[in-house]
N, CA and C atoms as an extended XYZ file, in Angstrom:
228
Properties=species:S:1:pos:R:3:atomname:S:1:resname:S:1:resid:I:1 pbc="F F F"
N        29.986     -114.793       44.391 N   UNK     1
C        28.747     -114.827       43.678 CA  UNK     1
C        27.612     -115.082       44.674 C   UNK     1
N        26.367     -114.215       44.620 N   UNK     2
C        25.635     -114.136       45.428 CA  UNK     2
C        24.316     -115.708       44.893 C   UNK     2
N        23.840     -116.357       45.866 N   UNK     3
C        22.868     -117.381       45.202 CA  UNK     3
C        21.410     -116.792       45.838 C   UNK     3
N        20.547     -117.200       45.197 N   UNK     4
C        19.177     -116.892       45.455 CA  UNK     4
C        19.094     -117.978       46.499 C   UNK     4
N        17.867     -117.448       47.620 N   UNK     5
C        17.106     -118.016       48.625 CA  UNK     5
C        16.450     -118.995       47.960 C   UNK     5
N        16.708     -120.268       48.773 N   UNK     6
C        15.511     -121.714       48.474 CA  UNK     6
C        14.076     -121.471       48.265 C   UNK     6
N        13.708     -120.087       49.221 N   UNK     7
C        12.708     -119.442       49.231 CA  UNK     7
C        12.886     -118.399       50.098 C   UNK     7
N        11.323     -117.770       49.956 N   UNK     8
C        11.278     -116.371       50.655 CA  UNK     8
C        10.089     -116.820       51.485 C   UNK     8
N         9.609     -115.856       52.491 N   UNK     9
C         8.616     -115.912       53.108 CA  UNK     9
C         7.132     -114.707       53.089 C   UNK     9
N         6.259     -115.289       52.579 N   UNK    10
C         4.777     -114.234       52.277 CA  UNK    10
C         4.222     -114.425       53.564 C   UNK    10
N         4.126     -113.234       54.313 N   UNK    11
C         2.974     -113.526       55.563 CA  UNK    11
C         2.049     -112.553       55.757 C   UNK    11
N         1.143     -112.827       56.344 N   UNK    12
C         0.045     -112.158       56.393 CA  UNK    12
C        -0.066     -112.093       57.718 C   UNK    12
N        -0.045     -110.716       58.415 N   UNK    13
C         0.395     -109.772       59.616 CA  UNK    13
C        -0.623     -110.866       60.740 C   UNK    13
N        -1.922     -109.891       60.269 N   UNK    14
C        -2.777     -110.601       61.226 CA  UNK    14
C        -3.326     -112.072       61.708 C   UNK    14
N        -2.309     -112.642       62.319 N   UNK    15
C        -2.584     -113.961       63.043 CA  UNK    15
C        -1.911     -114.409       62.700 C   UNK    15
N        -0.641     -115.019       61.846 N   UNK    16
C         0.557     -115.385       61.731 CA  UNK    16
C         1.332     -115.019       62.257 C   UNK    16
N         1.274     -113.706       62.090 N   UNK    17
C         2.343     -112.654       63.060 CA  UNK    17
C         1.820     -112.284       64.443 C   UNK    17
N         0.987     -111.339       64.153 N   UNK    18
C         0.628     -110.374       65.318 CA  UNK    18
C        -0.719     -111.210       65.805 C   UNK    18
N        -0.996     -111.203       67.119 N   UNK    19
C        -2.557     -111.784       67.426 CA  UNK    19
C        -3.549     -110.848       67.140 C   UNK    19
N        -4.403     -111.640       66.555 N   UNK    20
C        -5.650     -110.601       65.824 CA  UNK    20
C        -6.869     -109.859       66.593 C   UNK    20
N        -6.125     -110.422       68.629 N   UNK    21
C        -6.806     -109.675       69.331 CA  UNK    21
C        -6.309     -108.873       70.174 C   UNK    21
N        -5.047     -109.108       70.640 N   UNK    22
C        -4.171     -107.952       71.381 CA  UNK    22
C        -3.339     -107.458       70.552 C   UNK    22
N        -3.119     -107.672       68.733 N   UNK    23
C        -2.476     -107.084       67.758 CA  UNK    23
C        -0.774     -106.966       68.390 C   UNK    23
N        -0.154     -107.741       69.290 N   UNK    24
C         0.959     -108.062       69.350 CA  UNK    24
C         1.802     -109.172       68.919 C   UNK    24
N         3.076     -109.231       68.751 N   UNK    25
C         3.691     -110.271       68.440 CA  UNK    25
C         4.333     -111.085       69.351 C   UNK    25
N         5.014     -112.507       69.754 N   UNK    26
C         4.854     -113.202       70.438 CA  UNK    26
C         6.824     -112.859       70.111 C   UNK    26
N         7.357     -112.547       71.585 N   UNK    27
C         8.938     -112.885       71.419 CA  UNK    27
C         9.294     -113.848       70.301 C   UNK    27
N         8.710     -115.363       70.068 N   UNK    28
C         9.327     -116.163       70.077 CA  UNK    28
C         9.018     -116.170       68.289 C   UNK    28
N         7.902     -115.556       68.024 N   UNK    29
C         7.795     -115.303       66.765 CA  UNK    29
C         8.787     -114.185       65.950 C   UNK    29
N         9.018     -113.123       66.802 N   UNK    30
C        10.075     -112.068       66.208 CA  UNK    30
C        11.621     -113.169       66.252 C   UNK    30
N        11.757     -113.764       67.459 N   UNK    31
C        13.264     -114.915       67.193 CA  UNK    31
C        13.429     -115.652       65.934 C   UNK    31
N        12.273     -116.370       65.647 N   UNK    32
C        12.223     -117.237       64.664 CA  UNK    32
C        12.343     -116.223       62.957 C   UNK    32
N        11.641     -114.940       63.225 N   UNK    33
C        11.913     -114.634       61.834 CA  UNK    33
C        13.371     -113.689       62.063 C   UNK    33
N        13.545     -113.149       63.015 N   UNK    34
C        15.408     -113.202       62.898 CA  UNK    34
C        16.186     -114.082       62.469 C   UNK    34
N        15.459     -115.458       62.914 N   UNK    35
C        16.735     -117.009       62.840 CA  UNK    35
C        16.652     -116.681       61.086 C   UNK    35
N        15.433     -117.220       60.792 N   UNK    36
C        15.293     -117.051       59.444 CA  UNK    36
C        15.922     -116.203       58.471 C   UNK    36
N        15.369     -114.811       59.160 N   UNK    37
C        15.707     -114.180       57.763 CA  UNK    37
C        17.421     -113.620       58.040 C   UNK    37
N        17.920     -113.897       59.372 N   UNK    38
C        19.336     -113.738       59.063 CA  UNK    38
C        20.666     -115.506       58.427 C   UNK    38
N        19.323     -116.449       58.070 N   UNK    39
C        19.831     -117.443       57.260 CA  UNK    39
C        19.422     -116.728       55.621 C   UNK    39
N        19.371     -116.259       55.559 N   UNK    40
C        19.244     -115.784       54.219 CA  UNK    40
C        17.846     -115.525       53.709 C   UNK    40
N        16.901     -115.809       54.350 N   UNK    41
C        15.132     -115.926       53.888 CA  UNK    41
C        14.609     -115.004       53.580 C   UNK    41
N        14.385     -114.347       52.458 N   UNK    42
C        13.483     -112.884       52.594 CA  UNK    42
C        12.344     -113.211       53.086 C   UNK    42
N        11.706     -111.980       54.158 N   UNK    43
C        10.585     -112.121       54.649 CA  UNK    43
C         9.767     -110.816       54.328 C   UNK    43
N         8.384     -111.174       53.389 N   UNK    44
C         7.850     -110.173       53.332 CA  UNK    44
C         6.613     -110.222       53.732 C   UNK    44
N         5.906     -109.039       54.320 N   UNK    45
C         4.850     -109.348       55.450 CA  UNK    45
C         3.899     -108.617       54.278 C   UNK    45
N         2.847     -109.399       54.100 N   UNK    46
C         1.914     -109.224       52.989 CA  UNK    46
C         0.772     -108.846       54.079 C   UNK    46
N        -0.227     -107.086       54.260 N   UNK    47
C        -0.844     -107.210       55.148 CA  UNK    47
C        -1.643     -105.785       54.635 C   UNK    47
N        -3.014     -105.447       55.265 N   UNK    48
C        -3.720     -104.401       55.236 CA  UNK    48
C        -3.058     -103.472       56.631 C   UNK    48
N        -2.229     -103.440       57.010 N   UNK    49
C        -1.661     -102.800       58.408 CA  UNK    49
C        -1.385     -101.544       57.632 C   UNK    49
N        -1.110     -100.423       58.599 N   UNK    50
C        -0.521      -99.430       58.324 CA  UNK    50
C         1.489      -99.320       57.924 C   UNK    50
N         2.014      -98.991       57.747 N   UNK    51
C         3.660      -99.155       57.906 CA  UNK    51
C         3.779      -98.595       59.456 C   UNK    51
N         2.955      -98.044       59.808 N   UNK    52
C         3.427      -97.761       60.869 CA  UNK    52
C         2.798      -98.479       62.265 C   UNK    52
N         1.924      -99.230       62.117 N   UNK    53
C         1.875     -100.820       63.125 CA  UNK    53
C         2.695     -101.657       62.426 C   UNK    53
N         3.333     -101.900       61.268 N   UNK    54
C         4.251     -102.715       60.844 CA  UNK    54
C         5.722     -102.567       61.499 C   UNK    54
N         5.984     -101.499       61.394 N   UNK    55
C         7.363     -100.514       62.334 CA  UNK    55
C         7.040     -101.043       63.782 C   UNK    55
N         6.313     -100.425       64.588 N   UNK    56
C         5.877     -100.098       65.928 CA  UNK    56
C         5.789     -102.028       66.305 C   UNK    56
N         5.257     -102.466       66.128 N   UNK    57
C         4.638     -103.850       66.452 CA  UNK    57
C         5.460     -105.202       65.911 C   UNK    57
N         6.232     -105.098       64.888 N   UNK    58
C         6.783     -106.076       64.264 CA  UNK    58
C         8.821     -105.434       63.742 C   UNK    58
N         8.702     -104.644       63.582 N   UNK    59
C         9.828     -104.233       63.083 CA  UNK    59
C        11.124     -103.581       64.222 C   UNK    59
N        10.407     -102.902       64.844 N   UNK    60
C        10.669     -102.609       65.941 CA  UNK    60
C        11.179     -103.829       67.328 C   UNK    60
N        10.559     -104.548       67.741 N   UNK    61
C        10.928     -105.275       67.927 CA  UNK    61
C        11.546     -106.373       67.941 C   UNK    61
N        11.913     -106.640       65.980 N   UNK    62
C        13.009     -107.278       65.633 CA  UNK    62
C        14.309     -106.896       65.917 C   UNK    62
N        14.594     -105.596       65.603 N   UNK    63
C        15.291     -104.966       65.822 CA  UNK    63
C        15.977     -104.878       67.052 C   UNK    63
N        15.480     -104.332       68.008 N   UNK    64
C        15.400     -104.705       69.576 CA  UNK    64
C        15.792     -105.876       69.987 C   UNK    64
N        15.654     -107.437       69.692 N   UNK    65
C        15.612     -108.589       69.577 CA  UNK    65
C        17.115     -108.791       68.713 C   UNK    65
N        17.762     -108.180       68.167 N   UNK    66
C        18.987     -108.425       67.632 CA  UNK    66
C        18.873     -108.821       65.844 C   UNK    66
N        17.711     -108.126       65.127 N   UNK    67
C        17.747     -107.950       63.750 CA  UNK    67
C        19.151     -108.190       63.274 C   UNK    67
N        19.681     -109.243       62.175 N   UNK    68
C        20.051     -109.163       61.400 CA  UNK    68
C        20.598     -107.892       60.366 C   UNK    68
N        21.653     -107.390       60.584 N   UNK    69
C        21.674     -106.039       59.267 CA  UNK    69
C        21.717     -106.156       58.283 C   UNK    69
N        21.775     -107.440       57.542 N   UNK    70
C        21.694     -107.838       56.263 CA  UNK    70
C        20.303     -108.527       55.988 C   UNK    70
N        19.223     -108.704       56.992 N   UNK    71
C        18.390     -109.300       56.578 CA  UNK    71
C        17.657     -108.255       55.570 C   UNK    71
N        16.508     -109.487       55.025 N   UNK    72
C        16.063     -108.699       54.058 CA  UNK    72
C        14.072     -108.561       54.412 C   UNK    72
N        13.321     -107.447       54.346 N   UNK    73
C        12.066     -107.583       54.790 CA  UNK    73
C        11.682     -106.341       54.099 C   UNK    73
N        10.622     -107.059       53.473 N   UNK    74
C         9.397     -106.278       52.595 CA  UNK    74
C         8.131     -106.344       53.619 C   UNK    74
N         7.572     -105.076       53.357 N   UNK    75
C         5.961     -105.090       53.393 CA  UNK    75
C         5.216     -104.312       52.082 C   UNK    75
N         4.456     -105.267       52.076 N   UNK    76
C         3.022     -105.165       51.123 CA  UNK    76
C         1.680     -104.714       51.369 C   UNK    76
């Protein structure tokens, strides 16, 4: 039987995630939402970005970084 997450995670791209002046993400920030969301956390990135700076800039480099295949990640 599958249990629901304690919670999920809402983020908002620019400056949580990505810096809102070189629009990159910080290694240690893509680690932490691997740790996370391969503990079970949905992470969904709530943002005015394109999907494709979401891919390129954040997704991409999770991935790369050793993504989780079961994690779970929305964008909004």
């Amino acid at each position: 039987m599958q249990t629901a997450p304690p919670f999920a995670l809402l983020l908002d791209v620019d400056g949580p995630i990505a810096s809102p002046v070189t629009r990159t993400v910080m290694p240690e920030v893509i680690a932490l939402l691997n740790e996370l969301g391969g503990a079970g956390i949905p992470i969904i990135f709530n943002t005015g970005r394109s999907d494709t700076f979401i891919r390129e800039r954040v997704m991409d480099p999770m991935i790369g970084a050793g993504m989780p295949k079961d994690l779970t990640v929305h964008a909004v």
